[in-house]
Steps between C-alpha positions, in 0.01 A plus 500: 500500500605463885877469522662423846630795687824296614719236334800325577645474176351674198600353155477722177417340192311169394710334272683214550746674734217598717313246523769256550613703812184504577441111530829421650472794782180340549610128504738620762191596708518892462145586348470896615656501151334704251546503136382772257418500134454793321354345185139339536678176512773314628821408235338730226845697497810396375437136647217461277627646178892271517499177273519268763823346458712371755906381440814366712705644233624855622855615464561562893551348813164639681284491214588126465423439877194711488353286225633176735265599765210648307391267209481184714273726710306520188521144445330412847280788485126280436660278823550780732301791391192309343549666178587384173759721291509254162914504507572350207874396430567603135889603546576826425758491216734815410596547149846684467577632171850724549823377675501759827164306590605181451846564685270623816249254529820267495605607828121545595439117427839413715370695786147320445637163548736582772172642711325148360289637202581260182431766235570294176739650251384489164728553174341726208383151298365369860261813525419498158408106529317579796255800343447391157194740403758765529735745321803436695819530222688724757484280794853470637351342829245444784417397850164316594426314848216344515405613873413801373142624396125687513309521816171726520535832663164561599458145711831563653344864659192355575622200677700709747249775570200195549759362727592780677127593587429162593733546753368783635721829306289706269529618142305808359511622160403821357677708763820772399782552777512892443763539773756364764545631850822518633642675810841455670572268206265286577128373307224639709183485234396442167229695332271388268219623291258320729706651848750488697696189688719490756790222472893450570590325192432600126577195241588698154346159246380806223678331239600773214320755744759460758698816472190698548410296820860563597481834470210536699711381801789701378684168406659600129462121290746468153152287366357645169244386293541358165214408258536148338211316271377205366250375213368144518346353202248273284559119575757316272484164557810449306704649858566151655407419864829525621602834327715665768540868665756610234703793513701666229679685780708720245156664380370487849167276269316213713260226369285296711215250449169751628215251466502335152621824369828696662619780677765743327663797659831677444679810702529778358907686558352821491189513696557786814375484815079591574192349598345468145331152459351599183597227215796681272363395144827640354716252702240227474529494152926444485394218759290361242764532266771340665251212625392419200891500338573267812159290451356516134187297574413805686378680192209220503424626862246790561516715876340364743578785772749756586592690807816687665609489881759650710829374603643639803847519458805554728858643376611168571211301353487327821224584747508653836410277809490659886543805711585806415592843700169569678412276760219271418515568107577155259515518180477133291519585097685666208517105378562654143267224314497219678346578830213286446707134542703608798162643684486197664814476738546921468150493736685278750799634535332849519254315808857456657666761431206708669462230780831404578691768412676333180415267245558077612464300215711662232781799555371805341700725622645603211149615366480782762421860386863600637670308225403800275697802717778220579586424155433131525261425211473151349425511186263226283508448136271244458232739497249532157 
């Protein structure tokens, strides 16, 4: 493989964050832009492995707005990237079973309709009414807004890197960033297992492998990884068509509609931080468990597939968007779960950030590394 000796901006990772930097640093006409991939294919990491959903309903400020400018990105995706991304508006609706949730998503749902979001409050009968195949006694309340939804990962990546090449930047996969060059605080070269490349600007997109890529410039990242996994299953037909993403957000347990069958995961409490993507039968089977106490006509269901994925997740749970201490080094990620639905609008406003010197169409400010040594974290708990 012949890589380019030079490049203006080098991007590291091609997941969504990477390749939607890629496209809009493109669209913006800078194609010396290079993007590599160590797996043998684009959005096979963390990208590829999420559940697809995308939601308005997030319990701050910037999450809100980030959602704002992303998902109608997603909407006109087939219109301006000549893709198709099947976003299909189910709702997402949380289920909240103890009285501390329920008194938070309170104020969450105020601050959604103040920033324009009309999140529907739901009493415990209303929810119940609403998912009648279910076990849902302890239902004090919910939230569902019908905005929300599924949208495929894998056309999402591909759109943007097809995009980005047509324009002229390049995309290779199956090539590892081994180590950063820096001198006088500056990014002088990458090197790779294929050579070296000179370039000014490194864009850290390496998802739950961030840290490490930090590290390699000397940049220390608060991003760890954190294994999450899913099952889907055998069809039921009973699951109607319009069976939303729900959420029992006090067992951190999510349902969706997967073909004719669904897709069932749940978060462990106690998983600890590594790079295992091996399925955890143990855990799998209290999933299972709690599913099928949630959703009896599970137990008529047989397991369709199964895998695990990382999160990459911040102290904060809120991700980390623009320069940091070494000149030329971004970082864009630690989006603690649900990276894939702001990838969107986080590519543009990293294409400005590293073009114009700060981000234009949304104030992200408050996402810079710094927040972490200044003590000004924002914290989310909407987060499953």
């Amino acid at each position: 493989m012949e890589l380019p000796q030079t490049a203006e901006i080098i991007i590291i990772g091609g997941g969504v964050m990477g390749a939607s930097t890629l496209y809009h640093l493109a669209a913006r006409g800078h194609t010396n832009v290079l993007l590599l991939e160590q797996e043998p294919f684009f959005g096979t990491g963390a990208t590829g492995r999420c559940a697809g959903g995308v939601r308005y309903q997030f319990g701050t400020e910037i999450n809100i707005r980030l959602s704002q400018a992303s998902l109608p990105m997603l909407e006109r995706f087939a219109e301006e990237i000549g893709q198709e991304v099947d976003y299909r508006k189910i709702g997402y609706l949380f289920v909240l079973t103890n009285e501390a949730d329920v008194a938070t998503f309170r104020r969450n749902v105020a601050l959604q309709h103040r920033l324009g979001v009309a999140t529907v409050w739901l009493s415990g009968d209303e929810v119940r009414d609403r998912l009648p195949l279910m076990r849902l006694e302890g239902a004090l309340a919910g939230t569902f807004y019908g905005e929300d939804g599924l949208v495929d990962p894998n056309s999402v990546v591909m759109g943007y890197i097809q995009a980005a090449q047509r324009l002229g930047a390049r995309a290779v996969t199956g090539v590892a960033v081994t180590g950063i060059g820096v001198a006088n605080g500056r990014i002088t070269h990458i090197t790779t297992s294929h050579g070296q490349i000179a370039t000014p600007i490194v864009i850290n997109t390496a998802g739950p492998w961030a840290a490490q890529v930090g590290a390699m410039a000397g940049v220390s990242l608060p991003i760890v990884p954190l294994r999450r996994q899913m099952f889907t299953t055998t069809p039921l037909p009973q699951i109607p068509p319009d069976f939303p993403f729900v959420i029992d957000f006090g067992q951190s347990l999510y349902f969706h509609r997967e073909g004719a069958g669904l897709l069932i995961g749940m978060s462990n409490p106690h998983e600890q931080p590594g790079f295992d993507q091996r399925v955890d039968e143990a855990w799998e089977l209290v999933n299972l468990e709690a599913a099928v106490a949630r959703l009896p006509l599970l137990e008529q269901a047989g397991l369709a597939a199964r895998w695990a994925g990382l999160y990459e997740v911040t102290p904060d749970a809120h991700p980390i968007l623009g320069p940091t201490a070494v000149s030329g080094f971004y970082v864009c990620g630690g989006f603690s779960g649900h990276g894939f639905m702001h990838g969107p609008i986080a590519g543009k406003l990293m294409s400005e950030i590293v073009l114009d010197g700060q981000a234009r169409t949304l104030d992200v400010r408050s996402l810079e590394l710094r927040r972490f040594a200044e003590g000004q974290l924002i914290h989310e708990y909407n987060v499953v």
